[in-house]
C-alpha positions as CSV (number, residue, x, y, z in Angstrom):
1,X,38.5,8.1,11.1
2,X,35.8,6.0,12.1
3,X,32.2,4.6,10.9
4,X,29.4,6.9,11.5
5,X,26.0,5.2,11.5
6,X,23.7,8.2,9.8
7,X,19.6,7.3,10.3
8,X,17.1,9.5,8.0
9,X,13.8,9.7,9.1
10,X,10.8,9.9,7.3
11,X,10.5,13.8,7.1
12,X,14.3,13.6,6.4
13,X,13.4,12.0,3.4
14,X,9.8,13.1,2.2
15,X,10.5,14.2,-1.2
16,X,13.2,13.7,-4.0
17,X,14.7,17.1,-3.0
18,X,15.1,16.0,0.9
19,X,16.5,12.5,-0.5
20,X,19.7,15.3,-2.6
21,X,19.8,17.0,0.8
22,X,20.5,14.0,3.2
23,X,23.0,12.4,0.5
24,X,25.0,15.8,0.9
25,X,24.9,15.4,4.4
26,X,26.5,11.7,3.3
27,X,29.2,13.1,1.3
28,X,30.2,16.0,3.7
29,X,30.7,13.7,6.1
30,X,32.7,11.3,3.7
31,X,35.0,14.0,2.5
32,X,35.6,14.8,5.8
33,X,37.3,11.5,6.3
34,X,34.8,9.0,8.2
35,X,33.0,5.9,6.8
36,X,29.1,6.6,6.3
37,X,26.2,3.5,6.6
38,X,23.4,5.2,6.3
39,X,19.9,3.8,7.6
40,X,16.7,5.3,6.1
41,X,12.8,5.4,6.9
42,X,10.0,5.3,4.1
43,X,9.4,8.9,2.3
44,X,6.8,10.8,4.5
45,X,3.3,9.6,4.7
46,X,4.4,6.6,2.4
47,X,4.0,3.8,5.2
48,X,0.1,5.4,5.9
49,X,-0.5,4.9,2.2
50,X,0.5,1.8,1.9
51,X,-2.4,1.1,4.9
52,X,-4.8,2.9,2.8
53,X,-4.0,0.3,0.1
54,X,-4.3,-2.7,2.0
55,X,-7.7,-1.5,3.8
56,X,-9.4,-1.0,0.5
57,X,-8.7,-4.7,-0.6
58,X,-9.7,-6.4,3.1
59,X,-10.5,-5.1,6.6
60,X,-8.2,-7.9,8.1
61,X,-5.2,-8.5,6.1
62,X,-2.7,-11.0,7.1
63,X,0.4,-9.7,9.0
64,X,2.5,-11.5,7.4
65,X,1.7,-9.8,4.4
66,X,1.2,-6.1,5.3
67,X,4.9,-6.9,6.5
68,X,5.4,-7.4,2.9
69,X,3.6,-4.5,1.9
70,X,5.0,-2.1,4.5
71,X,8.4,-2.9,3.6
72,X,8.5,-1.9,0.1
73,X,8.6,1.8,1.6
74,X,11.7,1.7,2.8
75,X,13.1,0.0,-0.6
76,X,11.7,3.1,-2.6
77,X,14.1,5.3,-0.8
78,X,17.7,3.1,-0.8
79,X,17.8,3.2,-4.2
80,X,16.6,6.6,-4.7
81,X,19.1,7.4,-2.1
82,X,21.9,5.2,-3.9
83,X,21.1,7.1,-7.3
84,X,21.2,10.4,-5.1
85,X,24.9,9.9,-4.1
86,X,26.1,7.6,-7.9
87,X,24.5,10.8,-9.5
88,X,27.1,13.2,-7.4
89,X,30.1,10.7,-8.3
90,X,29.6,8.4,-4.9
91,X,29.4,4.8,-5.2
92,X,26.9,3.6,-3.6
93,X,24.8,0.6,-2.9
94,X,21.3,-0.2,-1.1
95,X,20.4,-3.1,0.8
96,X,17.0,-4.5,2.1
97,X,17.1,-5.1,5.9
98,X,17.2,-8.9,4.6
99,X,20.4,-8.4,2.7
100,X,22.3,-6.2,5.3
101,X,22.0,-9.5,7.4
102,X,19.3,-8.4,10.0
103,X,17.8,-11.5,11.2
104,X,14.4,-11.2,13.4
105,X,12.2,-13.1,16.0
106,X,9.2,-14.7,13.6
107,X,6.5,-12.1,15.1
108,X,5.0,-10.0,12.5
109,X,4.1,-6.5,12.4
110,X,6.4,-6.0,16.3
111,X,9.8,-8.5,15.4
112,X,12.8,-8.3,17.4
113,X,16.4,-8.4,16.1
114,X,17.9,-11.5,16.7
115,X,20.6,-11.1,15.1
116,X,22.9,-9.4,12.7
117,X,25.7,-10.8,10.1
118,X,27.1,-7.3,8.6
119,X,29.7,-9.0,6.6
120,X,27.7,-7.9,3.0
121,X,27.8,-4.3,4.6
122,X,31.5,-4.7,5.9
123,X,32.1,-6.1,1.8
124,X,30.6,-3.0,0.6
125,X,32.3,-0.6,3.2
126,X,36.0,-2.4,2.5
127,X,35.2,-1.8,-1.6
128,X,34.6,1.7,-0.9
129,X,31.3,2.1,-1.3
130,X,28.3,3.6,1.0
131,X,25.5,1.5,2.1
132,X,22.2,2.9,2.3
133,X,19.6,0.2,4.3
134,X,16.1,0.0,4.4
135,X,15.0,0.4,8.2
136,X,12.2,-1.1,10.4
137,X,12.6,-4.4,8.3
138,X,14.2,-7.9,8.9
139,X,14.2,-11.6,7.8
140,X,13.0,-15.0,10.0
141,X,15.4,-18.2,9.8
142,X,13.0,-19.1,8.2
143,X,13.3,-16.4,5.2
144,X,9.6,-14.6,6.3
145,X,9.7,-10.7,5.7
146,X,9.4,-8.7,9.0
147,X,8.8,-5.8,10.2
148,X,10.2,-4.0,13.7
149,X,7.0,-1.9,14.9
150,X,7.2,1.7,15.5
151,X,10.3,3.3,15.5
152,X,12.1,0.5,14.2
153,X,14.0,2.0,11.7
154,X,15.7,4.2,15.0
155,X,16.8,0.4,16.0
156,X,17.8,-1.0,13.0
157,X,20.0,2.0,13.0
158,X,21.4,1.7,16.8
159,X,21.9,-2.1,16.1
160,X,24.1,-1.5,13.3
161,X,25.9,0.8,14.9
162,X,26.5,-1.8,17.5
163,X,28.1,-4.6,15.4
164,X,29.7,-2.2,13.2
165,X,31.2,-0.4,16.1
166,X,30.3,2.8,14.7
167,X,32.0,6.4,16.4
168,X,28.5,7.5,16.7
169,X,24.9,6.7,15.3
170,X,23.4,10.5,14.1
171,X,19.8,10.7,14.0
172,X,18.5,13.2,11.1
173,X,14.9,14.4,12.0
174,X,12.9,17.3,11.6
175,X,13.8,19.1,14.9
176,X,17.2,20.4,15.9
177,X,17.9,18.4,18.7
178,X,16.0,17.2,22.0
179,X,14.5,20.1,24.1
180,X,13.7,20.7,27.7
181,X,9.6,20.4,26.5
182,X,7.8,20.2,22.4
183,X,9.0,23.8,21.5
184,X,5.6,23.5,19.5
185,X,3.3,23.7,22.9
186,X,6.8,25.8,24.9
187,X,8.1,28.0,22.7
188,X,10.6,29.0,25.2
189,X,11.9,25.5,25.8
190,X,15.3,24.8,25.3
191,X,17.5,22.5,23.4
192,X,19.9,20.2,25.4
193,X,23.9,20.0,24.6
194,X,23.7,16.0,26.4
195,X,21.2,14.1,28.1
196,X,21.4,10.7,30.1
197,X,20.3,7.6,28.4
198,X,18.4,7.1,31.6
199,X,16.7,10.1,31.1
200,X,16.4,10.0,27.7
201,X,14.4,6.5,28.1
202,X,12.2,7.9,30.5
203,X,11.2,10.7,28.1
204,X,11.0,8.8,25.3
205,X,8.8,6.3,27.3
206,X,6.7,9.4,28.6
207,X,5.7,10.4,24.9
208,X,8.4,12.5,23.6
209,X,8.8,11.7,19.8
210,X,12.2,12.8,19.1
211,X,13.4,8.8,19.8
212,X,12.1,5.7,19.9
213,X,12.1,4.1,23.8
214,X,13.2,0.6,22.3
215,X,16.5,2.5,19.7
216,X,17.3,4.3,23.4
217,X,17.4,0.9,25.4
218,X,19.4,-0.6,22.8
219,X,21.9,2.4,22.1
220,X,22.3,2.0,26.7
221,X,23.2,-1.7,26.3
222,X,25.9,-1.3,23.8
223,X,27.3,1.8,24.9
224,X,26.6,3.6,21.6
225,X,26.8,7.6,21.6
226,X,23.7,8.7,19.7
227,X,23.2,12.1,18.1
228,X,20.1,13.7,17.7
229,X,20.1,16.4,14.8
230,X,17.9,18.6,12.3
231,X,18.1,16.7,8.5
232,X,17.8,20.6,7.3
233,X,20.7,22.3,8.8
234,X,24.5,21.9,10.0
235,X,24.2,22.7,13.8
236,X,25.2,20.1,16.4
237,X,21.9,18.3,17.9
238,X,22.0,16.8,20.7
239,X,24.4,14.1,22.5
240,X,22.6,11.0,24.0
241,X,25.2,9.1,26.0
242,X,25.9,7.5,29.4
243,X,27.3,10.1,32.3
244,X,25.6,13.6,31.8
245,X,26.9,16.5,34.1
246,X,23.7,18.4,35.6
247,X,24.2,22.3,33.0
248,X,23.6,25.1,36.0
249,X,23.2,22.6,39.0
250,X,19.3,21.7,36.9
251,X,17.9,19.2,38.6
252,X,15.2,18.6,36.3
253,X,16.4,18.2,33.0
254,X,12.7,17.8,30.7
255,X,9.2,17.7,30.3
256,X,7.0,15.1,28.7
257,X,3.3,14.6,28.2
258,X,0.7,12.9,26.3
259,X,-3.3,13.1,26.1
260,X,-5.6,10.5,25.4
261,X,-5.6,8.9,28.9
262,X,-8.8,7.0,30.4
263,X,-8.5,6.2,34.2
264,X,-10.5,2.9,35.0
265,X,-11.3,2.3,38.5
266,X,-12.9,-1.5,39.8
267,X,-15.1,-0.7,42.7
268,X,-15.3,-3.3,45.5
269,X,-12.8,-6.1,44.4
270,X,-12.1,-9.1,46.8
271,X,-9.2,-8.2,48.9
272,X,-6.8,-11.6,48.2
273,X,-3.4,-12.0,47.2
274,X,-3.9,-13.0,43.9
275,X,-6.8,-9.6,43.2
276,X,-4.1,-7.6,40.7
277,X,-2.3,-10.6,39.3
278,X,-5.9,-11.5,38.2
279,X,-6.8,-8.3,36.6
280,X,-3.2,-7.3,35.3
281,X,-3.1,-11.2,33.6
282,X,-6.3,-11.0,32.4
283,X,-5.3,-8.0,30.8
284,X,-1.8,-8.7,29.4
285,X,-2.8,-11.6,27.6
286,X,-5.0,-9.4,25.5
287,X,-2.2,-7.1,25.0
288,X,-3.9,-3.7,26.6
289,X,-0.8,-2.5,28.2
290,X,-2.0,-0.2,31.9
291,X,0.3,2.5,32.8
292,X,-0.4,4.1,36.6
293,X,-1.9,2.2,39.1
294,X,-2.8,3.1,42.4
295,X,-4.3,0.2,44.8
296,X,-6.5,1.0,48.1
297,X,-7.2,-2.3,50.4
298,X,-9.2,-2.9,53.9
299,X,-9.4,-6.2,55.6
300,X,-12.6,-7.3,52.9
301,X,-12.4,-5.2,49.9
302,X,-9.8,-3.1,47.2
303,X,-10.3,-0.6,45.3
304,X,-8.2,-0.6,42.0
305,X,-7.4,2.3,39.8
306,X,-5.0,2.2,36.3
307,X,-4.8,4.4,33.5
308,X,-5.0,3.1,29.6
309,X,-4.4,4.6,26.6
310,X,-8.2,6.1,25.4
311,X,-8.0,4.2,22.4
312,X,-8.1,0.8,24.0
313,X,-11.4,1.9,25.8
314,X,-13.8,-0.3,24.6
315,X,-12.2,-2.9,24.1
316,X,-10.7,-2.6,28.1
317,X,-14.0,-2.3,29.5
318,X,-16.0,-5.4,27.1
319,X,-12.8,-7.5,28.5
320,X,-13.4,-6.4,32.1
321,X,-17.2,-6.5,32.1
322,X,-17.4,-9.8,30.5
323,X,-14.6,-11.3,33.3
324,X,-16.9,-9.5,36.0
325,X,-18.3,-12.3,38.1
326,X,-14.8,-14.1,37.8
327,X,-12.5,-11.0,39.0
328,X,-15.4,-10.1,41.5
329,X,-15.7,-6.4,41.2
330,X,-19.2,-4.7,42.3
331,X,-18.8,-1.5,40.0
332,X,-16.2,-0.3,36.7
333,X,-15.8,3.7,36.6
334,X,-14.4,5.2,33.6
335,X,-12.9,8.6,33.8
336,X,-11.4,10.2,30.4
337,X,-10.5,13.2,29.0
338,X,-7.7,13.1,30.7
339,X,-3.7,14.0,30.2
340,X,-0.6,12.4,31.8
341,X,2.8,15.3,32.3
342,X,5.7,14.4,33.6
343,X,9.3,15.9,34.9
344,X,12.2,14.2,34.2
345,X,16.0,14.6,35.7
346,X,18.6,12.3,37.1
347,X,19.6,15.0,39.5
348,X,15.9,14.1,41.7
349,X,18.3,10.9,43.1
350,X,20.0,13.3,45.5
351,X,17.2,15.8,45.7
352,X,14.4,16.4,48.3
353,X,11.1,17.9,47.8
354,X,11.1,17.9,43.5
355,X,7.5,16.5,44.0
356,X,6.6,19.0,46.8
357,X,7.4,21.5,44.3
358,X,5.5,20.2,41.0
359,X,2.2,19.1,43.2
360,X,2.4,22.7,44.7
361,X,2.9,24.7,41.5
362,X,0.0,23.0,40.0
363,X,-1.9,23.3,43.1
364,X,-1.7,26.8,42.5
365,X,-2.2,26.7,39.1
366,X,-5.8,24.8,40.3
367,X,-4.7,22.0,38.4
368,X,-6.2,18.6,40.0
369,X,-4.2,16.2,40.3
370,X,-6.2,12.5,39.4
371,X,-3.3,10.2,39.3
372,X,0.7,10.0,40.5
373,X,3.0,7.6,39.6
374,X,7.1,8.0,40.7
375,X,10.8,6.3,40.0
376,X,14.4,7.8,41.0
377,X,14.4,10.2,38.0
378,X,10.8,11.0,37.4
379,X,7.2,11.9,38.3
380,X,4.4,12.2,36.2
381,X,1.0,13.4,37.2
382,X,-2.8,12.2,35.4
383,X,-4.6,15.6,35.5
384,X,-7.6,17.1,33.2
385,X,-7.1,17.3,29.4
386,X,-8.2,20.6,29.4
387,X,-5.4,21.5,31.8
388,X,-2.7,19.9,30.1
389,X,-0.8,22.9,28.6
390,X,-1.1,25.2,31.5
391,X,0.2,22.0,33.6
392,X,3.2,22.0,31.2
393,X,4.0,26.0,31.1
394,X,3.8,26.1,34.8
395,X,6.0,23.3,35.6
396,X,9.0,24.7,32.8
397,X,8.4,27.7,34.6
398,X,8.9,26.7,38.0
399,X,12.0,24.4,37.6
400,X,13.5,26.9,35.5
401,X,13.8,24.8,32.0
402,X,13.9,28.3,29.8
403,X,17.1,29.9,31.9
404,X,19.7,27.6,30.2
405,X,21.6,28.6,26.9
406,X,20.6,27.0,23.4
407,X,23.5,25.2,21.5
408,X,25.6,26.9,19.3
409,X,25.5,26.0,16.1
């Protein structure tokens, strides 16, 4: 038998109770013959608290040492973890991203892994034991703490399961699997046996929670079968993996969405080749990232729409207006309140008319469209916030998303 790589998210682990539960899940799977490393988030809301703390001490604290601060979450659940599984007769022993060998770009608060040297984890594994590692943290050449952004203990995971060539890297999480749409907002929506990596990224990237976009990318690359599962119960979750046959002859296979969208149109720009590099550089170097953007040009003039996250609002239009005379735009519209949804399925490659069908069922639905953006395996749709959940029940109506069977357990 193999290594399994065995991830624990925060939920997985929010109390001293959860932390028993997910090192039974640890020994099952020992006694059943495979080799466990197990990667684990901070318990809960832990991570938010530890914010808390450092904003009543200073408004701007230095990243380097909120990285600091942020990572002593994670270390409060190895070892509780490690005293879970020595207190059930398991040998166990934790280690800090830093001593499992995870080596990190020097960028603070968003690192990179660089690189990883698992020989203390292979020592531990070839003694017998089960390591338990913190997540979401690394270690500069340089021997500065790091941390890996959102979702990064989903990465830390993936990557060990890289190097240690793990069977399979199993997600624990607080939902059984990953579903045709949030069973919270469909209740009919349905859990997938296997999904692409391909489309998996494009949901993930699309707002659905269940993984991060960055663990996905990384799991695609090195070929590394992930596993998607609920922390509190035995049935099988989800397979993420490379070639996916289409269940039923589905074409698409999920919905995503996500509120809080602002379109921003400039009114009148200059119509020259270097218009959009302007704006979109001006942009990026202040790290507002734009999401759809649709263009209109005539000989003289262009007319430029994108859509931003709300929360960079202000700070989006102050940049724009104050770079007004230098972009040359007459007028800056702001639109919010807005919601992006979006259907996702490798089987549109080979399919005609899959955005015929969405833009006409919404039509229906008088559901105005604001905004459309497209690739081989998606398309996703700005409409009205207020419209969002009837946008999203008639569209895993039409394609059919609640006709498939759930997973046995």
């Amino acid at each position: 038998m193999g290594i399994i790589l065995q991830k624990f998210g925060g939920t997985s682990v929010g109390s001293t109770e959860k932390i028993k539960q997910a090192a039974k899940k640890i020994i099952a799977t020992v006694e059943a013959g495979h080799e466990v490393v197990a990667v684990v988030s901070a318990m809960g809301k832990q991570t938010d608290e530890l914010v808390a703390l450092a904003a009543g001490i200073t408004e701007r604290p230095s990243k380097r040492e909120m990285d600091v601060l942020l990572t002593t979450g994670e270390q409060v659940t190895i070892s509780l973890l490690a005293m879970a599984l020595q207190e059930e007769g398991y040998e166990a022993q934790s280690f800090t991203g830093w001593q499992a060998g995870i080596e990190t770009e020097p960028v603070h608060g968003n690192a990179r892994i660089a690189a990883i040297d698992p020989q203390q984890l292979q020592n531990s594994l070839q003694a017998g034991k089960i390591p338990i590692v913190a997540g979401f943290q690394g270690v500069t050449t340089e021997q500065h703490i790091t941390t890996l952004g959102r979702g990064g203990s989903d990465t830390t995971a993936v990557a060990l399961a890289a190097v240690l060539r793990a069977d399979v890297c199993e997600i624990y999480t607080d939902v059984s699997g990953v579903y045709t749409a949030d069973p919270r907002v469909i209740p009919t929506a349905q859990k997938l046996k296997r999904i692409s990596y391909d489309e998996m990224l494009e949901l993930a990237n699309l707002g659905a929670g269940v993984l991060h976009p960055r663990a996905v990318e990384f799991a695609k690359n090195y070929g590394i079968t992930l596993e998607v599962r609920n922390s509190a119960s035995d049935e099988r979750g989800t397979i993420v993996e490379e070639d996916v046959q289409m269940e039923n002859g589905t074409i698409v296979r999920g919905l995503a969405f996500e509120g809080n969208v602002t379109k921003l149109t400039l009114r009148q720009l200059p119509s020259r080749e270097d218009t959009l590099a302007n704006v979109f550089t001006l942009l990026a170097q202040h790290g507002i990232n734009v999401d759809i953007i649709i263009q209109s040009v005539n000989e003289e003039k262009t007319d430029l729409s994108f859509s931003i996250d709300s929360t960079l609002l202000t700070e989006t239009v102050s940049l724009l207006t104050s770079h007004q005379a230098s972009l040359g735009y007459e007028k800056l519209i702001e639109q919010g309140e807005l919601a992006k949804v979006s259907i996702v399925g490798s089987g549109m490659i080979s399919n005609h008319g899959v955005a015929a069908t969405m833009f006409r069922a919404l039509a229906e639905k008088n559901v105005f469209i604001k905004m459309v953006s497209t690739s081989e395996i998606k398309v996703s749709a700005v409409v009205p916030q207020a419209d969002m959940v009837k946008a999203i029940e008639t569209l895993h109506d039409v394609f059919q998303l609640d006709a498939r069977e759930v997973v046995p357990s």
